[in-house]
DRENDO-1510 file (C-alpha; in Angstrom, 1 decimal, always signed):
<recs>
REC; n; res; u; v; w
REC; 1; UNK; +0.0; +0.0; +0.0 .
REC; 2; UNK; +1.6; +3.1; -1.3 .
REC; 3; UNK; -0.1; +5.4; +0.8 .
REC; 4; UNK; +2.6; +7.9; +0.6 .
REC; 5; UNK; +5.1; +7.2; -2.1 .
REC; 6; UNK; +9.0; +8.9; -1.4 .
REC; 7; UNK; +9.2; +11.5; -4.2 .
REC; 8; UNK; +10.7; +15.1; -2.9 .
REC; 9; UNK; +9.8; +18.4; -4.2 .
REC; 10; UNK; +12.1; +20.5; -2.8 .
REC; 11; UNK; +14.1; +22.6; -5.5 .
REC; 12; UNK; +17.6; +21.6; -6.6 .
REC; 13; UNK; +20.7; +23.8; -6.4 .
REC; 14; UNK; +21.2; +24.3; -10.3 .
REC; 15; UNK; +16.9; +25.3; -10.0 .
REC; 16; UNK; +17.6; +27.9; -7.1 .
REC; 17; UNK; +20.4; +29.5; -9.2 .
REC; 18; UNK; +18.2; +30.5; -12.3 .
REC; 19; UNK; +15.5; +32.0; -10.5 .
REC; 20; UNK; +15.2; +35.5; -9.4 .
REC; 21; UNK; +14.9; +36.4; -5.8 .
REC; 22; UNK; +11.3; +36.4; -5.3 .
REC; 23; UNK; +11.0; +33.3; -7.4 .
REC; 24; UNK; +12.9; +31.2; -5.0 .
REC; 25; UNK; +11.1; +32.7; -2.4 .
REC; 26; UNK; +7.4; +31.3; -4.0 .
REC; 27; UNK; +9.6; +28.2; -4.8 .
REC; 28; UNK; +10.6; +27.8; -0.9 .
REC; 29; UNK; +7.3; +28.6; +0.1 .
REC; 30; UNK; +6.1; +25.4; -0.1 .
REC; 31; UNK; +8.6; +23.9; +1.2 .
REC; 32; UNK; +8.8; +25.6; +4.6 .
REC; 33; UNK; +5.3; +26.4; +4.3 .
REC; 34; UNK; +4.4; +24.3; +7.4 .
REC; 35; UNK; +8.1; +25.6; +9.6 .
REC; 36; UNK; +6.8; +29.1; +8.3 .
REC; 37; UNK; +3.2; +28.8; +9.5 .
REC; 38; UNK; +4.4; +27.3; +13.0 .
REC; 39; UNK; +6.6; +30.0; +14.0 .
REC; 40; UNK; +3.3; +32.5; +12.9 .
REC; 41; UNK; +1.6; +30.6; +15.1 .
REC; 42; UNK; +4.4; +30.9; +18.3 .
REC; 43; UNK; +4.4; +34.9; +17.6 .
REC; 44; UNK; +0.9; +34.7; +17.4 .
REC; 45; UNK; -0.3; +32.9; +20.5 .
REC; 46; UNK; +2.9; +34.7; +22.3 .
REC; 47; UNK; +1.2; +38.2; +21.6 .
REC; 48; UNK; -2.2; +37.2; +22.4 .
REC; 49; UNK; -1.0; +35.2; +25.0 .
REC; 50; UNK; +2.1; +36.9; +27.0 .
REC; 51; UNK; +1.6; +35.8; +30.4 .
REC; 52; UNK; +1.0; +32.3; +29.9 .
REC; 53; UNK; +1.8; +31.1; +26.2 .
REC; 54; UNK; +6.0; +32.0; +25.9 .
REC; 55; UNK; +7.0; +30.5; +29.2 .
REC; 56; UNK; +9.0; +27.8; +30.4 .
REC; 57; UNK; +6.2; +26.1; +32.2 .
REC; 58; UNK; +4.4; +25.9; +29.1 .
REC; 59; UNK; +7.5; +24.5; +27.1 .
REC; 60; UNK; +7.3; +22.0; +29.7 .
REC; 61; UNK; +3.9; +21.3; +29.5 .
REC; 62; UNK; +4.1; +20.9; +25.7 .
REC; 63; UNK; +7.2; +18.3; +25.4 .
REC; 64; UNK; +6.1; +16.5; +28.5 .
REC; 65; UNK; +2.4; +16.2; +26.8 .
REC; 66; UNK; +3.9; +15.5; +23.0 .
REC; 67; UNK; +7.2; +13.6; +23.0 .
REC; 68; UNK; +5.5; +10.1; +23.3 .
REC; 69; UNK; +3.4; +11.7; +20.4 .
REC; 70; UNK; +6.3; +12.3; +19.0 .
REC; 71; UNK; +7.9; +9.2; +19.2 .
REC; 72; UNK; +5.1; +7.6; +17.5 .
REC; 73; UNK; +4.8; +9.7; +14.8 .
REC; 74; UNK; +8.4; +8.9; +14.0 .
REC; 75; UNK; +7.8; +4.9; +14.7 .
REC; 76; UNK; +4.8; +5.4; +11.6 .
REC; 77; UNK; +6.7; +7.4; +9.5 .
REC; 78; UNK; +9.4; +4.9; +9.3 .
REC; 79; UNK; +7.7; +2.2; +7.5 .
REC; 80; UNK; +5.5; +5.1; +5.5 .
REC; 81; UNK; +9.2; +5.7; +4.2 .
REC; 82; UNK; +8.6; +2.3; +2.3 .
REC; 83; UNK; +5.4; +3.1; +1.4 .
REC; 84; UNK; +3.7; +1.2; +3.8 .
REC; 85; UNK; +1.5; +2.2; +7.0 .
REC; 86; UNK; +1.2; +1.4; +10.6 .
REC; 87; UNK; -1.7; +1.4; +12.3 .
REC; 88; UNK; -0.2; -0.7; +15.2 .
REC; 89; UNK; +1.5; +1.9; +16.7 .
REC; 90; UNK; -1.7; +3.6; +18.2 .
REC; 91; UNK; -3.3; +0.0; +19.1 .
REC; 92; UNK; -0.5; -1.7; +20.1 .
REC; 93; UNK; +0.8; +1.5; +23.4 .
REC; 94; UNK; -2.5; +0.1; +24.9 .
REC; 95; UNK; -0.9; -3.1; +25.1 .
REC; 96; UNK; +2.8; -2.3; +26.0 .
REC; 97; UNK; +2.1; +0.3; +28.6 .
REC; 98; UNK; +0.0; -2.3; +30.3 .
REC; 99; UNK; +2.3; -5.1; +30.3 .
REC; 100; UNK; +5.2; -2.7; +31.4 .
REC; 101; UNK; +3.4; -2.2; +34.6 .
REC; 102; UNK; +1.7; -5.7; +35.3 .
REC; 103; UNK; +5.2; -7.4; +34.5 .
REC; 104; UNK; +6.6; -6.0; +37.6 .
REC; 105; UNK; +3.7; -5.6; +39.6 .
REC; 106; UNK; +1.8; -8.9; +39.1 .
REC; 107; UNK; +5.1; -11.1; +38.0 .
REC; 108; UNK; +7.7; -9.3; +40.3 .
REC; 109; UNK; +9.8; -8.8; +37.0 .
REC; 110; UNK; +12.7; -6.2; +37.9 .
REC; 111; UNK; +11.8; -3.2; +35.8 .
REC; 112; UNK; +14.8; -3.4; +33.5 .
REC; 113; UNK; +13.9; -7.1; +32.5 .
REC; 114; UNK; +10.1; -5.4; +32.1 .
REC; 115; UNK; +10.9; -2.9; +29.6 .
REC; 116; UNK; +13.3; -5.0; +27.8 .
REC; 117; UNK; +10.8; -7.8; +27.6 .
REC; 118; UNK; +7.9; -5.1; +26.3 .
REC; 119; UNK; +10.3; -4.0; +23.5 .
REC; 120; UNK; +10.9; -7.3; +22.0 .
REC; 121; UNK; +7.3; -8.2; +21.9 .
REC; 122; UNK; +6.9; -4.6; +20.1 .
REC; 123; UNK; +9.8; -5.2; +17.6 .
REC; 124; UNK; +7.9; -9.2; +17.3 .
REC; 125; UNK; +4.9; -7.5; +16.3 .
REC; 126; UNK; +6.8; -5.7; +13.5 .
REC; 127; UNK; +8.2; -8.7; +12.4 .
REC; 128; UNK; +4.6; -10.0; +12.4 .
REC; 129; UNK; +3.2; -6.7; +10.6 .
REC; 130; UNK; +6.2; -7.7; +7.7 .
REC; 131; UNK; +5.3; -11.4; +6.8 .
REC; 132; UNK; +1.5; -10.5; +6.5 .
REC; 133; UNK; +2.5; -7.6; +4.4 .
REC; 134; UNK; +4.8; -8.8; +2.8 .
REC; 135; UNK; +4.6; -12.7; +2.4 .
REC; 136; UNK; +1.1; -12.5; +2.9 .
REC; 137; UNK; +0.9; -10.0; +0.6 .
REC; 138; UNK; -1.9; -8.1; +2.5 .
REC; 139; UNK; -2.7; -5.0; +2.2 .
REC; 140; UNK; -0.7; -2.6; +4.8 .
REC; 141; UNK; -3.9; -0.8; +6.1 .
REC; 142; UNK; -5.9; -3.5; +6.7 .
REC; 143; UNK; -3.0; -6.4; +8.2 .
REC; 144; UNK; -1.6; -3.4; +10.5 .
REC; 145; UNK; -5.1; -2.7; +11.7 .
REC; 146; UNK; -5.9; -6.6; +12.2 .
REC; 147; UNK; -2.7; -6.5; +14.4 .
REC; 148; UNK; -3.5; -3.8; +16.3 .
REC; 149; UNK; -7.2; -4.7; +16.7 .
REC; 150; UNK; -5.5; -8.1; +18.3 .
REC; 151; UNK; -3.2; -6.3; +20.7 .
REC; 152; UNK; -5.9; -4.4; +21.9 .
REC; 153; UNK; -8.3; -7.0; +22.3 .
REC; 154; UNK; -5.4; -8.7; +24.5 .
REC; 155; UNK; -5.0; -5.7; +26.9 .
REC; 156; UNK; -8.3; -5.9; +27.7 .
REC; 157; UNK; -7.9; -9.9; +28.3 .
REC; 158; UNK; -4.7; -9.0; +30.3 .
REC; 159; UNK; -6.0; -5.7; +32.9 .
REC; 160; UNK; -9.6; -7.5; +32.8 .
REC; 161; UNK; -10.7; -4.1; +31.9 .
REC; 162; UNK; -9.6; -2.7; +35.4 .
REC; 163; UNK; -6.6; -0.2; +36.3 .
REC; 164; UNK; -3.3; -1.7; +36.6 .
REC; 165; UNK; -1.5; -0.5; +39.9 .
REC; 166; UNK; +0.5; -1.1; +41.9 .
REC; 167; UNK; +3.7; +0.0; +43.9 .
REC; 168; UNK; +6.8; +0.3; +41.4 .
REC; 169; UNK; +10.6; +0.7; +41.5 .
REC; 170; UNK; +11.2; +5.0; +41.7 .
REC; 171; UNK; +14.2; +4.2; +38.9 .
REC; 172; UNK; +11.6; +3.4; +36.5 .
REC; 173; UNK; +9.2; +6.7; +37.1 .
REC; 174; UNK; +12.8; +8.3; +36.2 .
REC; 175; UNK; +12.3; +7.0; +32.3 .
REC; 176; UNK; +9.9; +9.8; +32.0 .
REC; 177; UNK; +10.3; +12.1; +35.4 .
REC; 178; UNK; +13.8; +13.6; +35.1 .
REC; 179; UNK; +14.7; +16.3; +33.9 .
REC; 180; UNK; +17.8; +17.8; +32.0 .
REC; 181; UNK; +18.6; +21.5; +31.7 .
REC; 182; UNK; +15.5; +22.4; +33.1 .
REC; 183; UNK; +13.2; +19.9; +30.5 .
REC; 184; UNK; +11.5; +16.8; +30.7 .
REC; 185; UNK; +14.0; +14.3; +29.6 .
REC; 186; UNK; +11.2; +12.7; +27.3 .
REC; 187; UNK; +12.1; +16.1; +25.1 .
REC; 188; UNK; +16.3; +14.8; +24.6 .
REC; 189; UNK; +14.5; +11.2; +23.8 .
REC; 190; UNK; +12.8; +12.7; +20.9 .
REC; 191; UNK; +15.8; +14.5; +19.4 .
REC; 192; UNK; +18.4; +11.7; +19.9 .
REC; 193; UNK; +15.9; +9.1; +18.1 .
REC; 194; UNK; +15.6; +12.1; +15.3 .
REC; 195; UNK; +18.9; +12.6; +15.0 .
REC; 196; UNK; +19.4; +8.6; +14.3 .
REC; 197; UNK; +16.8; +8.4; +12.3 .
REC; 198; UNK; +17.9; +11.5; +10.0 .
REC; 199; UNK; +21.4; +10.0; +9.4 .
REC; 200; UNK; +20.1; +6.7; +8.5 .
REC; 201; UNK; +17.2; +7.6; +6.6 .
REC; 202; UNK; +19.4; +10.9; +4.4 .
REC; 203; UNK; +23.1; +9.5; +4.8 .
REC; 204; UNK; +22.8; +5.5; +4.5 .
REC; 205; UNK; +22.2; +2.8; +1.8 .
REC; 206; UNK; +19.3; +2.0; +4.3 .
REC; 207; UNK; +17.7; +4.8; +3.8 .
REC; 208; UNK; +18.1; +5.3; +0.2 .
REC; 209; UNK; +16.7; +1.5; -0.4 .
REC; 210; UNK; +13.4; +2.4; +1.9 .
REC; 211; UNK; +13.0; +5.4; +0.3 .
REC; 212; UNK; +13.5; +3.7; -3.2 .
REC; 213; UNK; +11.1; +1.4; -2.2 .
REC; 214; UNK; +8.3; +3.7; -1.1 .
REC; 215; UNK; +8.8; +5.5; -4.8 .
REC; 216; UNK; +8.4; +2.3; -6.8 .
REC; 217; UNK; +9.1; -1.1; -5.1 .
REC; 218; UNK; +9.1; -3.0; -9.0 .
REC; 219; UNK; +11.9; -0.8; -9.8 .
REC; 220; UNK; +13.3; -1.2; -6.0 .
REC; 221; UNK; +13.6; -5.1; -7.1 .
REC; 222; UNK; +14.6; -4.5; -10.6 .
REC; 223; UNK; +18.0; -2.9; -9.5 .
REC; 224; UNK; +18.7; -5.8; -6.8 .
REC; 225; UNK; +17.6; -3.9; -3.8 .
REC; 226; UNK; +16.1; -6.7; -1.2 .
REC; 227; UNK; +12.5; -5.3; -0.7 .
REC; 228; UNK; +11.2; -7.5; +1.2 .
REC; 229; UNK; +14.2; -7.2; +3.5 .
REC; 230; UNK; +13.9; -3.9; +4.3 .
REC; 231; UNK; +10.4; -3.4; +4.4 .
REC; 232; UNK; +10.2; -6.2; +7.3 .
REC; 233; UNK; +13.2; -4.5; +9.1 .
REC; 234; UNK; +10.9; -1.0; +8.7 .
REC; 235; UNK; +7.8; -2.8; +10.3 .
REC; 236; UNK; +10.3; -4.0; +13.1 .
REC; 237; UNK; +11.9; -0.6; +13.4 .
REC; 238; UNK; +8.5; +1.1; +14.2 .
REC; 239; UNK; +7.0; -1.9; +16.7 .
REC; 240; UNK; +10.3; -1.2; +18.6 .
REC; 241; UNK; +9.7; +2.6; +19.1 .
REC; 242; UNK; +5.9; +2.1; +19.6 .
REC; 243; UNK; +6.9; +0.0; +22.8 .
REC; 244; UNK; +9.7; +2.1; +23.3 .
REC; 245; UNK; +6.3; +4.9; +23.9 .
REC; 246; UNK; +4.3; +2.6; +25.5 .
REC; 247; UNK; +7.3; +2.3; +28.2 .
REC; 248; UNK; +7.0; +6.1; +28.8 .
REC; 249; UNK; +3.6; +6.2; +28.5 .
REC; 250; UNK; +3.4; +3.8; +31.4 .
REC; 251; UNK; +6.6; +5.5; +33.8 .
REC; 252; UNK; +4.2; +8.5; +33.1 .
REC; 253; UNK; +1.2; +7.6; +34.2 .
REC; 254; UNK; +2.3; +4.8; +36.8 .
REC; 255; UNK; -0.9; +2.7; +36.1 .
REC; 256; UNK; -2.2; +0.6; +33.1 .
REC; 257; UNK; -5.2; +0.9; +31.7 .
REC; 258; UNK; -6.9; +0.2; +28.4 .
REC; 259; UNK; -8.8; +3.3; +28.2 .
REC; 260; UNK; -5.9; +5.2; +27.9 .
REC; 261; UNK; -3.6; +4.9; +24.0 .
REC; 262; UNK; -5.7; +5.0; +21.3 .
REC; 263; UNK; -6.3; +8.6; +21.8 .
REC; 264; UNK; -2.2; +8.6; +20.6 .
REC; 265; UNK; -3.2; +7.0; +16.6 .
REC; 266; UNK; -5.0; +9.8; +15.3 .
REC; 267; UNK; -2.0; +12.8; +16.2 .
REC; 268; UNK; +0.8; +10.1; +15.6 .
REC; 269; UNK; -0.6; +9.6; +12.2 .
REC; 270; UNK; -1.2; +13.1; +11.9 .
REC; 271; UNK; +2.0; +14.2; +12.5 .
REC; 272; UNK; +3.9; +11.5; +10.2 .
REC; 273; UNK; +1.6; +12.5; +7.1 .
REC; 274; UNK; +2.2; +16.3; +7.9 .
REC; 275; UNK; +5.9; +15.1; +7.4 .
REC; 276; UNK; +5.8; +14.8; +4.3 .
REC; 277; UNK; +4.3; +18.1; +3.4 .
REC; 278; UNK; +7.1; +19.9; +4.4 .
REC; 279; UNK; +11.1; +20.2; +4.4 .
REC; 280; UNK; +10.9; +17.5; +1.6 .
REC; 281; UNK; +7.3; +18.1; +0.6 .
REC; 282; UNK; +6.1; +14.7; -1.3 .
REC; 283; UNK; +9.0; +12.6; +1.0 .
REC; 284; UNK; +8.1; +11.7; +4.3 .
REC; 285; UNK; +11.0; +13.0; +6.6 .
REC; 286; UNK; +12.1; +12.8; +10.0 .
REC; 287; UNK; +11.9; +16.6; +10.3 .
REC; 288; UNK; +8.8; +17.3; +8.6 .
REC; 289; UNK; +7.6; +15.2; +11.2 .
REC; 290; UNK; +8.4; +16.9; +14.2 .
REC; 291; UNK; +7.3; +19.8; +12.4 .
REC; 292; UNK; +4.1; +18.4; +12.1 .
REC; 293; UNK; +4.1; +17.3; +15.9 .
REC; 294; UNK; +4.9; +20.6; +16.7 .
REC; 295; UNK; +2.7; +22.7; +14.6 .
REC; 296; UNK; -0.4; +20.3; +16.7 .
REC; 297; UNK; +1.6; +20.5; +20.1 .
REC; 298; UNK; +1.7; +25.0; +19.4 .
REC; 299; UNK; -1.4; +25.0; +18.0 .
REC; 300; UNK; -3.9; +22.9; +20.6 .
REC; 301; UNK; -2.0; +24.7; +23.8 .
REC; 302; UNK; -2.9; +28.1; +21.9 .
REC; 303; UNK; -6.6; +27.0; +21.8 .
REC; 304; UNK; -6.8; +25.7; +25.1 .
REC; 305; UNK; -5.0; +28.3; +26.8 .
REC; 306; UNK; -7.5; +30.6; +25.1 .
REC; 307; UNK; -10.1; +28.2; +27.0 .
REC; 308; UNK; -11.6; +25.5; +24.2 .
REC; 309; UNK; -13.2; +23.1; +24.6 .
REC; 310; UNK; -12.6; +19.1; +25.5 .
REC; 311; UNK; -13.8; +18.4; +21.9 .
REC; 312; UNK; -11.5; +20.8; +20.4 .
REC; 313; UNK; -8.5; +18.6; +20.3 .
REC; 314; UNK; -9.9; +15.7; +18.2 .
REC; 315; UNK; -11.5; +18.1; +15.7 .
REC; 316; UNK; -8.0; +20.0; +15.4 .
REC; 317; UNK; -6.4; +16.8; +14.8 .
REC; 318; UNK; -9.1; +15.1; +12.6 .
REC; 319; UNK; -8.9; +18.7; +10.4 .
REC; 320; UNK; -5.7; +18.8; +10.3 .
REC; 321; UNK; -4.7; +15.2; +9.2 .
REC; 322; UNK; -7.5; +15.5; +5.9 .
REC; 323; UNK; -5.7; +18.8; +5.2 .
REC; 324; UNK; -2.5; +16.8; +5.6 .
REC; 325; UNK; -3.5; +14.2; +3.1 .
REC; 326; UNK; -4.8; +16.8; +0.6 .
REC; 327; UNK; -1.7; +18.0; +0.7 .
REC; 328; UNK; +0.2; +15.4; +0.0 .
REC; 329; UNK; -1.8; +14.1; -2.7 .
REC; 330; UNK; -1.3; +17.0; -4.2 .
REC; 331; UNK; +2.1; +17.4; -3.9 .
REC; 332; UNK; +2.9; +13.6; -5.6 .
REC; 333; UNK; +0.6; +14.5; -8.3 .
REC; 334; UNK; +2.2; +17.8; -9.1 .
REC; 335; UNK; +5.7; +15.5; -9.0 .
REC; 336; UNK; +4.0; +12.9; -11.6 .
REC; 337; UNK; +3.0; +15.8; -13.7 .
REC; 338; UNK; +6.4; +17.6; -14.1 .
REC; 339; UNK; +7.9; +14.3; -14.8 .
REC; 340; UNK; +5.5; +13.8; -17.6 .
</recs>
């Protein structure tokens, strides 16, 4: 399932150099479009906001409330990469955030050992996600949704539909609870998994075979690249950081319950499809997608501060991710068209 297929837009050097000033500028425009609107919206919410929105607290509140957003955004933009999707990583944090609590509480399992254990069953579930995709040859949408449909259904089984709590080891609440420099340590996470991601994905064969991939698999196989190879190893890479969130999720919140996760899918995918509308507009990107994040994180703790509603969020999010989509759509076909 090519739901986003790895073709950039963004201009080339020898382009740049024959255009006149304001011509690059409406050339860039699109590019940095979604970086440009983002800052708009931090000047904007800072001037109609001063004593609450441009503060340290609310810095705070924003990486502390995103980065496991974050992280899952950048766990479904790695197999979107290919040219696949991931719906597991919103079904399956239900799971792992459970089972990193209930390991140690109901099984004694020293945390260590617990998150460890949770992490190979995420990167499992990738592995699963690649042989139905791939071997299978199902469709990505519908054999990551079976998955994840599954995982949930077995966090329910697991809690029994009650809270999971119990009294666990203060070493684990650090995952999520220290901080560095004054932020929440879930913050550095984020950018040392970006910054991995971004080398591999720009500056590695790796990346240059997913991203081949994810523009046209036949030719992918034609020039020897192992497709299947790396798709699978995509799948596993994103099941590892989903259960990487689903650790913090759960050293966050210091109970399990299966209420809490799916509310995650919708801005994960929103922010890994708004990736690809910007910095490399047509190419999912690792930037892009913390752009995307962000532009949510800024924009939601702008309404709310200026008091919306409960239901504001989900609208927000549900807007935003068909206005991602359009855009991105439109951005591949305006690539197909200027190859033509």
């Amino acid at each position: 399932m090519n739901s986003i297929q790895s073709d950039a837009l963004e201009p080339t050097r020898d382009e740049l150099t024959e255009l006149t000033t304001v011509q690059k500028i409406l050339r860039l425009a699109p590019v940095y479009g979604l970086v440009i609107l983002t800052v708009f919206l931090i000047i904007l919410f800072s001037v109609l906001l001063p004593n609450t929105f441009p503060t340290v607290l609310n810095l705070r509140a924003i990486l502390s409330d995103k980065s496991i957003i974050a992280i899952l955004s950048l766990a479904a933009m790695i197999p979107m990469v290919a040219g696949r999707i991931d719906l597991t990583v919103g079904y399956g944090i239900v799971l792992w955030h459970i089972l990193a609590i209930s390991l140690q509480v109901n099984y004694g399992v020293p945390w260590p050992l617990a998150v460890l254990i949770v992490i190979a069953l995420g990167a499992i579930t990738g592995v699963l996600n690649g042989i139905l995709v791939e071997v299978a040859k199902i469709d990505a949408f519908i054999a990551t949704l079976g998955t994840g449909t599954v995982l949930y259904a077995i966090a329910l089984w697991h809690s029994g539909g009650r809270q999971v709590v119990g009294e666990l080891d203060p070493s684990f609440y650090l995952l999520s609870g220290q901080w560095v420099l004054g932020l929440p340590i879930t913050g550095f996470y984020v950018l040392a998994i970006s910054l991995v991601l971004w080398v591999v994905l720009e500056f590695t064969p790796v990346g240059r075979y997913l991203y081949a991939i994810g523009a046209n698999q036949k030719a992918a196989e034609l020039n020897g690249i192992p497709t299947r190879k790396f798709v699978v190893g995509a799948f596993v890479a994103s099941g590892t950081l989903a259960a990487l969130a689903g650790v913090l999720l759960a050293s966050k919140l210091r109970i399990g319950q299966a209420s809490v996760g799916l509310e995650f899918l919708l801005p994960a995918l929103v922010g890994a499809f708004l990736g690809s509308t910007t910095i490399k507009p047509g190419r999912v990107n690792v930037w892009g997608t913390i752009i995307g994040v962000a532009i949510l994180a800024v924009g939601i703790s702008g309404i709310q501060q200026f008091g919306g509603s409960f239901w504001v969020e989900p609208l927000f999010n549900g807007s935003t991710l068909l206005i991602a989509i359009g855009i991105a759509g439109y951005a591949q076909r305006k690539k197909g068209a200027a190859r033509k």
